[in-house]
ZADO-1210 file (C-alpha; in nm, 4 decimals, padded with zeros to 6 digits):
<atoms>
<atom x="00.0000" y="00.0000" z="00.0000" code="UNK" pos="1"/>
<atom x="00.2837" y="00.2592" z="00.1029" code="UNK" pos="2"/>
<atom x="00.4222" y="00.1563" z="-00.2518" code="UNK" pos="3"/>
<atom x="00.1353" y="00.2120" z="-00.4405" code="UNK" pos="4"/>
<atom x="00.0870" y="00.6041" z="-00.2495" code="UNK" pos="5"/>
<atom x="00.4197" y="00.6891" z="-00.3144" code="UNK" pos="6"/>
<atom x="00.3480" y="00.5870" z="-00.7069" code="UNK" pos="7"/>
<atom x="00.0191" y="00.8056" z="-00.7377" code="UNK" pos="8"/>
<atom x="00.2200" y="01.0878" z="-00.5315" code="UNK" pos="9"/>
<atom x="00.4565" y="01.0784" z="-00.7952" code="UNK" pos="10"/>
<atom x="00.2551" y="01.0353" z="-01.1033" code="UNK" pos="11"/>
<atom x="00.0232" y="01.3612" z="-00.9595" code="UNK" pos="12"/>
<atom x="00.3417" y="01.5755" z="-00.9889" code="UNK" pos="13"/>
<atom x="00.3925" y="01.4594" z="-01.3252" code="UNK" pos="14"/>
<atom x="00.0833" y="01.4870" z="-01.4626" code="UNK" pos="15"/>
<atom x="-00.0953" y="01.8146" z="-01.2774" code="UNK" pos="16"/>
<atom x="00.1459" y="01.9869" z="-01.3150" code="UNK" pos="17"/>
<atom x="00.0817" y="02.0018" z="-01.6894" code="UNK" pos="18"/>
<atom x="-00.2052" y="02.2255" z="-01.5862" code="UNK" pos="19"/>
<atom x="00.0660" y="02.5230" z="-01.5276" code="UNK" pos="20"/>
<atom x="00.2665" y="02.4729" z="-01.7902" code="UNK" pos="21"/>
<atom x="00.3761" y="02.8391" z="-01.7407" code="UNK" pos="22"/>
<atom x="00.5899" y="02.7254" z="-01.4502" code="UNK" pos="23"/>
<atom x="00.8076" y="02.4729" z="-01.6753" code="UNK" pos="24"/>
<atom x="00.9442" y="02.7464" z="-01.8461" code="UNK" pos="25"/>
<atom x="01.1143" y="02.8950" z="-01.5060" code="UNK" pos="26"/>
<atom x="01.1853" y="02.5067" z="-01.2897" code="UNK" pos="27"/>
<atom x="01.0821" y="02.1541" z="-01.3414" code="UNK" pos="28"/>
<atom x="00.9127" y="02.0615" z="-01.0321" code="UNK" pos="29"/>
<atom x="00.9461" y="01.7209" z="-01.0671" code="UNK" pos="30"/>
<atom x="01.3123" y="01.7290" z="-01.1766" code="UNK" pos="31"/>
<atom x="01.3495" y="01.8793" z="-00.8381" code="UNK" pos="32"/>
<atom x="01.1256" y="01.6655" z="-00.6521" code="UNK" pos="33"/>
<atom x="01.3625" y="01.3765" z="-00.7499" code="UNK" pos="34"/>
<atom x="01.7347" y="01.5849" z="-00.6974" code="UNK" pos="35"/>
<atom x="01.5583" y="01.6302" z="-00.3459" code="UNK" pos="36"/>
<atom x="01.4909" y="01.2831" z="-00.2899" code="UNK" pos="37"/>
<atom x="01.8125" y="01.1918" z="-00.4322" code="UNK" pos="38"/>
<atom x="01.9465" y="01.4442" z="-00.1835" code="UNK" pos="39"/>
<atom x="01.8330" y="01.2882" z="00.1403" code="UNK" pos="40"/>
<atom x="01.9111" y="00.9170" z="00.0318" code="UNK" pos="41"/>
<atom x="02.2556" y="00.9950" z="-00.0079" code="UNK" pos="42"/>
<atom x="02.2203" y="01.1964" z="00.3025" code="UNK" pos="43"/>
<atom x="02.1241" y="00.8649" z="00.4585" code="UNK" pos="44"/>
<atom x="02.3648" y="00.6050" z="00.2835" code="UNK" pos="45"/>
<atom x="02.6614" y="00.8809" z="00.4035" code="UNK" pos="46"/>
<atom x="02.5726" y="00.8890" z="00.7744" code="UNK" pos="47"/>
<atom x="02.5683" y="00.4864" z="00.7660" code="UNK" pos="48"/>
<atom x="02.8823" y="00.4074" z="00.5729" code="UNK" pos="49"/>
<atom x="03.1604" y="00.6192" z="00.6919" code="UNK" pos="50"/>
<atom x="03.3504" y="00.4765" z="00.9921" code="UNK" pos="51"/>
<atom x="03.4687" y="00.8384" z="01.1395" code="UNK" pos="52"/>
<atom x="03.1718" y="01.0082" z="01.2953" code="UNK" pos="53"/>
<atom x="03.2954" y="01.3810" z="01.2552" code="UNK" pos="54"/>
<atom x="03.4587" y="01.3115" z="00.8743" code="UNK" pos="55"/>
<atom x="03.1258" y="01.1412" z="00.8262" code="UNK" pos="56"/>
<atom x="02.9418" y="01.4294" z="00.8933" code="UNK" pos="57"/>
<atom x="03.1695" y="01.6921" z="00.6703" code="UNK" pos="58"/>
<atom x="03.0367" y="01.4539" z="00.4141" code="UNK" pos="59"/>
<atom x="02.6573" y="01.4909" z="00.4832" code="UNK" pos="60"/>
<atom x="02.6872" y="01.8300" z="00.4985" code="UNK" pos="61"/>
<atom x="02.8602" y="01.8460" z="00.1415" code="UNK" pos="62"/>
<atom x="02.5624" y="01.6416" z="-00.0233" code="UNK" pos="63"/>
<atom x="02.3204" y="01.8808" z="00.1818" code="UNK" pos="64"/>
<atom x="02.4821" y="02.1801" z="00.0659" code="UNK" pos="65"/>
<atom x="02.5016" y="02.0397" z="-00.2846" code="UNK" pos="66"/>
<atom x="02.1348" y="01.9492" z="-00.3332" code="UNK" pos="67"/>
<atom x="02.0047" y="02.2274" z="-00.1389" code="UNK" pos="68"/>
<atom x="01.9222" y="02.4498" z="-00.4892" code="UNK" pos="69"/>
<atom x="01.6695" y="02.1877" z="-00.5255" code="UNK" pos="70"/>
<atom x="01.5116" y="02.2659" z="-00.1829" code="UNK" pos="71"/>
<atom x="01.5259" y="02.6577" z="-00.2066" code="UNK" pos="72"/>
<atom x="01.4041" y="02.5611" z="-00.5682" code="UNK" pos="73"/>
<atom x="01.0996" y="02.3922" z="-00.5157" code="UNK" pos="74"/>
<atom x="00.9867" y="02.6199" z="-00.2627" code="UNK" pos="75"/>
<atom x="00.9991" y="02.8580" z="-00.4771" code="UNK" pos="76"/>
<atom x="00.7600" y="02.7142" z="-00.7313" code="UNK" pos="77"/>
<atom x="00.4109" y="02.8502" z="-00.7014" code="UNK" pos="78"/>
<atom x="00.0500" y="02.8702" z="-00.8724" code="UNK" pos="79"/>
<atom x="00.0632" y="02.4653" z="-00.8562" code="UNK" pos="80"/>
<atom x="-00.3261" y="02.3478" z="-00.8313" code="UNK" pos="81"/>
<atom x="-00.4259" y="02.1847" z="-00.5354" code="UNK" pos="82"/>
<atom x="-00.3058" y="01.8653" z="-00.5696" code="UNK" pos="83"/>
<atom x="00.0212" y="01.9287" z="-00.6985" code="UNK" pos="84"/>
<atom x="00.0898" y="02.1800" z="-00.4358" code="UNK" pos="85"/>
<atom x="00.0213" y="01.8900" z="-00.1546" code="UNK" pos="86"/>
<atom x="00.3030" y="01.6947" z="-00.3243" code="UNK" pos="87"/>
<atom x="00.5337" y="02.0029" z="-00.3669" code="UNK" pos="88"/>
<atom x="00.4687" y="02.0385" z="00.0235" code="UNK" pos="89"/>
<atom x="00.5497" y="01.7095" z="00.1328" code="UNK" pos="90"/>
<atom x="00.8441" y="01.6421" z="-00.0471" code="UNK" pos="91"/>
<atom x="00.9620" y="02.0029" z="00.0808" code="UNK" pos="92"/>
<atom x="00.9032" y="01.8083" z="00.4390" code="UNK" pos="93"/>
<atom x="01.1650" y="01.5440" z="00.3258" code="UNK" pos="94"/>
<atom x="01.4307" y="01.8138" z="00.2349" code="UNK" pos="95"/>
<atom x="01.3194" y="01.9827" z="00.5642" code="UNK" pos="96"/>
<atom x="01.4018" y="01.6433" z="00.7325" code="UNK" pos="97"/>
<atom x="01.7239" y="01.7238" z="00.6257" code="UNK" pos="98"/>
<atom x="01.7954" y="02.0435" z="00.6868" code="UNK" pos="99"/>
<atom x="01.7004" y="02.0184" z="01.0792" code="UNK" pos="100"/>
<atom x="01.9661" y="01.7551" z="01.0947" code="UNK" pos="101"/>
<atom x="02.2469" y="01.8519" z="00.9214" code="UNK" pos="102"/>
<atom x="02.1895" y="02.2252" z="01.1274" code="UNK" pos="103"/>
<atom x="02.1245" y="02.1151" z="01.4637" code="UNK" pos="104"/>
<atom x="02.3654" y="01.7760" z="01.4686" code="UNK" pos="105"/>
<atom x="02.6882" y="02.0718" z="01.3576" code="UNK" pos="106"/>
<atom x="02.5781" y="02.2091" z="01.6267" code="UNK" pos="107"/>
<atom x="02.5806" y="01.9326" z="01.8408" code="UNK" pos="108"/>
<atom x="02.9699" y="01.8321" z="01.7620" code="UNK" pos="109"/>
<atom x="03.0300" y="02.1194" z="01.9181" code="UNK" pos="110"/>
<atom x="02.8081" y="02.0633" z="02.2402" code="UNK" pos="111"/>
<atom x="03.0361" y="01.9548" z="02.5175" code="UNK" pos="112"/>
<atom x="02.7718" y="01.8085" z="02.7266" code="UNK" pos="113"/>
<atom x="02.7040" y="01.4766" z="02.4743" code="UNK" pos="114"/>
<atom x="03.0305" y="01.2227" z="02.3983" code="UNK" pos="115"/>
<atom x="03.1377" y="01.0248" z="02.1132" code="UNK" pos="116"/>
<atom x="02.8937" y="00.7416" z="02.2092" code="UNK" pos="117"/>
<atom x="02.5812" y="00.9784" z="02.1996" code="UNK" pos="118"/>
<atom x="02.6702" y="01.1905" z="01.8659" code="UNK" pos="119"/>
<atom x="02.6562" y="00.8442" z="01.7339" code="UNK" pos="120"/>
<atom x="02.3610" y="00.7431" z="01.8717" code="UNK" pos="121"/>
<atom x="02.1814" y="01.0615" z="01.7609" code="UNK" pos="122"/>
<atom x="02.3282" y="01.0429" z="01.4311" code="UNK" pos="123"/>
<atom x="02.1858" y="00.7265" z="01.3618" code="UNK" pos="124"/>
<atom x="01.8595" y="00.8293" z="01.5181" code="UNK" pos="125"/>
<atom x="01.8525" y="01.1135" z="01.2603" code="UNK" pos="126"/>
<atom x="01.9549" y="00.8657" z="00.9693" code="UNK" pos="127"/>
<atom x="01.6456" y="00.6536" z="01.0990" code="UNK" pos="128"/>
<atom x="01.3885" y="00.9162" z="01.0695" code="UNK" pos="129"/>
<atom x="01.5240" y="01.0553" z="00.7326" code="UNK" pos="130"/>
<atom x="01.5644" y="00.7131" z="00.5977" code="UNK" pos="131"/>
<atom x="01.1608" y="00.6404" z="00.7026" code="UNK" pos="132"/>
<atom x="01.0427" y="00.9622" z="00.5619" code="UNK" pos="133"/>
<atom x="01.2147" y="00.9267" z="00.1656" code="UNK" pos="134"/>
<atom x="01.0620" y="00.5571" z="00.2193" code="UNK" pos="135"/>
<atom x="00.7792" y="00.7155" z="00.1538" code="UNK" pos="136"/>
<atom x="00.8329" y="00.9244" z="-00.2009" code="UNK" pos="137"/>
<atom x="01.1135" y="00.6750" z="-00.3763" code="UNK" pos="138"/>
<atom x="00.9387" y="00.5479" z="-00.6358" code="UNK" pos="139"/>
<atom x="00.9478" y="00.8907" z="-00.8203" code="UNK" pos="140"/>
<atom x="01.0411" y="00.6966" z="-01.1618" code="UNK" pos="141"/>
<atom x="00.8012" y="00.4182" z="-01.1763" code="UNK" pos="142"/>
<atom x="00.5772" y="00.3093" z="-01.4215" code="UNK" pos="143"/>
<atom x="00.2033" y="00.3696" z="-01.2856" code="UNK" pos="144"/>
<atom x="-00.0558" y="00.0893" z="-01.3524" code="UNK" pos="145"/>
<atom x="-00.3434" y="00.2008" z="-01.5948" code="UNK" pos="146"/>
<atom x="-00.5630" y="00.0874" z="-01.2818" code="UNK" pos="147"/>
<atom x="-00.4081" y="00.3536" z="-01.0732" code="UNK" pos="148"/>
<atom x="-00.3935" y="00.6409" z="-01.3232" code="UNK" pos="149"/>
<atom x="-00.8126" y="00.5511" z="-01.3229" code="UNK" pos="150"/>
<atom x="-00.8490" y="00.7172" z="-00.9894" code="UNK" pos="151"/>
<atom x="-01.1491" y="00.9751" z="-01.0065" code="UNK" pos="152"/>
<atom x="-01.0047" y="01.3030" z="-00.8230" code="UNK" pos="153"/>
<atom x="-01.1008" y="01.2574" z="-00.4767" code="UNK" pos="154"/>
<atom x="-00.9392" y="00.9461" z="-00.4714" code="UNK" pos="155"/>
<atom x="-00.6512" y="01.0986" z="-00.5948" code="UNK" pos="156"/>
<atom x="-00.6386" y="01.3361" z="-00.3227" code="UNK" pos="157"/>
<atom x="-00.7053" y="01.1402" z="-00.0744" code="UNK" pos="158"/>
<atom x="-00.3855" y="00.9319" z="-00.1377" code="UNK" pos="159"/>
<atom x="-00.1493" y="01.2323" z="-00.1320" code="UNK" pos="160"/>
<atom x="-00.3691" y="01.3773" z="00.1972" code="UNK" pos="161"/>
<atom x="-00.2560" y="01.0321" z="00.3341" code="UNK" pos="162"/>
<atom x="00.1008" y="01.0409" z="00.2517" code="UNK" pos="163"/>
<atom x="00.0992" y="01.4148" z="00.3566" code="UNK" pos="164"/>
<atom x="00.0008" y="01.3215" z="00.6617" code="UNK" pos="165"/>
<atom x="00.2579" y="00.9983" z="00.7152" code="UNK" pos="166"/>
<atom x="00.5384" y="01.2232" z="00.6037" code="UNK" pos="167"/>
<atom x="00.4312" y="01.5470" z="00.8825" code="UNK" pos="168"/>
<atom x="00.4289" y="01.2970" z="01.1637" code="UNK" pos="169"/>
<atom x="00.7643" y="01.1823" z="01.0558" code="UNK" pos="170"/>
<atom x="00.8673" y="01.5645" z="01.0051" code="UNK" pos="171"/>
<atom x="00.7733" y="01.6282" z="01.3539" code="UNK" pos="172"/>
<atom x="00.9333" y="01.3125" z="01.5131" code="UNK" pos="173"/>
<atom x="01.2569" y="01.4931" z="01.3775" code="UNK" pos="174"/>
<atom x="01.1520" y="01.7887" z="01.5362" code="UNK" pos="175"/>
<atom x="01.0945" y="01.6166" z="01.8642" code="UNK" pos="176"/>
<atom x="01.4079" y="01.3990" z="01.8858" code="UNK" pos="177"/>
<atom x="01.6427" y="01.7406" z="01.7908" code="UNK" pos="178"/>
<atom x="01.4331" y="01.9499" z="02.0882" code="UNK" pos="179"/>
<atom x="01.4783" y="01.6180" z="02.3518" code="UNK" pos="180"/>
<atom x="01.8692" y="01.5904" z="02.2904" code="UNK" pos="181"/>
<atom x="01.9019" y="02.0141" z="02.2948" code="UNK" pos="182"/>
<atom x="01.7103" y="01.9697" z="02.6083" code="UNK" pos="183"/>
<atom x="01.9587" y="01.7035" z="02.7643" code="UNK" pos="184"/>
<atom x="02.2345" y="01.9034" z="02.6652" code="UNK" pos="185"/>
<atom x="02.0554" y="02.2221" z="02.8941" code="UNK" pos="186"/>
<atom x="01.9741" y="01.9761" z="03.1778" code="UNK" pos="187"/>
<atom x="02.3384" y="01.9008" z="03.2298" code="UNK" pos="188"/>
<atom x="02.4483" y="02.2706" z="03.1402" code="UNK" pos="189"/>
<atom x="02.2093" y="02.3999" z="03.3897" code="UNK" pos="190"/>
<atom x="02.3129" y="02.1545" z="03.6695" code="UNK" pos="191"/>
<atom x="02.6848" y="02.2525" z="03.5813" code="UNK" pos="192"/>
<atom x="02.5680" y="02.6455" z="03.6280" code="UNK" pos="193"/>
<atom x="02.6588" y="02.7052" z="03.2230" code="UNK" pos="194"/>
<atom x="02.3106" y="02.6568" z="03.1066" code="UNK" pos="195"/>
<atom x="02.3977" y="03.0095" z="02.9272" code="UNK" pos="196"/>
<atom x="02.7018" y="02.8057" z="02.7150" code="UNK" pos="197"/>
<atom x="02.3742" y="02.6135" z="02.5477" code="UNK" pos="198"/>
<atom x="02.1779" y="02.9015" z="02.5105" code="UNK" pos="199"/>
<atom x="02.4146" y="03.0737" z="02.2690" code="UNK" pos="200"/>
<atom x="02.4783" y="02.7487" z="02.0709" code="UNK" pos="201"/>
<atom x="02.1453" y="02.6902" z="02.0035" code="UNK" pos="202"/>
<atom x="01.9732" y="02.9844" z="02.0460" code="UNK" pos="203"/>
<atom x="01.6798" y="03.0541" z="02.2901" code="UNK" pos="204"/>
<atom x="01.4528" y="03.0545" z="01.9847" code="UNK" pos="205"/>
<atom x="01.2503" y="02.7607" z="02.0439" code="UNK" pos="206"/>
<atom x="01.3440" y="02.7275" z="02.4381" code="UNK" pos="207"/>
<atom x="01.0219" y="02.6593" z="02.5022" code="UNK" pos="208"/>
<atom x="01.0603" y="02.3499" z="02.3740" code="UNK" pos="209"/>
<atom x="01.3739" y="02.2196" z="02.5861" code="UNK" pos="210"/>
</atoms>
């Protein structure tokens, strides 16, 4: 089933997009619906293969940096029609994905309070819930069925609603996880009487949160 919504998700950007044909002239949505996938499974297959946590890293943050056109990109793309938009939005989730790790885990290297074991740990965590959330849209290339290219359009739109949704909660895990380590990090800064030392890494922007 998660197959099969990730193929209509896909074929919906292909073929609604059609409707704005204006906007093909200035991006390819699609094209950069894929380089954004791309982006964040290489993002993934880097943080599990290299041996040296910190070099590892450098090397997420190089794909990251390199595929991040295709974020500021697609964001940029407007006047989609409904449908199309909801994809645009949830694949700009999975590039979001990214982007909280690869800011907040720099950030983290630098964070006295966790050790080598932890950055690790959290590392992989991150991986996890990156790897689970481009799951969801990696079938950008495949052939569709004629059976699912005969869904009427609330069907349609139910489907991408769905994997909207799947995608958010994933989005929001990552959210979560960052705010629970940041607030470990103040926990021991605090009980050390240098709470203000985490403050200024991280900022006191979402504070609330810690």
């Amino acid at each position: 089933m998660r197959k099969m919504i990730s193929i209509v998700c896909v074929v919906m950007l292909f073929t609604v997009t059609s409707k704005v044909k204006a906007q093909w002239v200035v991006t390819d949505p699609s094209n950069l619906s894929q380089s954004i996938v791309n982006t964040a499974r290489q993002i993934v297959q880097t943080s599990t293969t290299a041996t040296n946590m910190i070099n590892n890293f450098k090397e997420v943050q190089k794909v990251y940096n390199q595929g991040k056109e295709y974020y500021d990109k697609l964001k940029a793309v407007n006047n989609l029609v409904k449908d199309a938009r909801k994809v645009q939005q949830t694949v700009l989730l999975v590039g979001d994905v990214s982007e909280i790790y690869v800011k907040n885990f720099g950030k983290m290297l630098n964070d006295p309070n966790f050790n080598q074991q932890e950055l690790t740990a959290i590392a992989n965590g991150y991986s996890i819930l990156l790897n689970e959330s481009t799951n969801l849209l990696k079938e950008l290339k495949q052939i569709v069925s004629a059976s699912t290219l005969s869904l009427n359009d609330k069907e349609r739109m139910d489907i991408i609603d769905g994997v909207y949704k799947e995608v958010k909660e994933y989005h929001n895990l990552v959210r979560y996880f960052t705010n629970k380590n940041i607030s470990v990090s103040y926990l021991r800064s605090k009980k050390a009487n240098n709470s203000k030392r985490v403050l200024d890494l991280y900022g006191t922007a979402n504070q609330k949160y810690w």
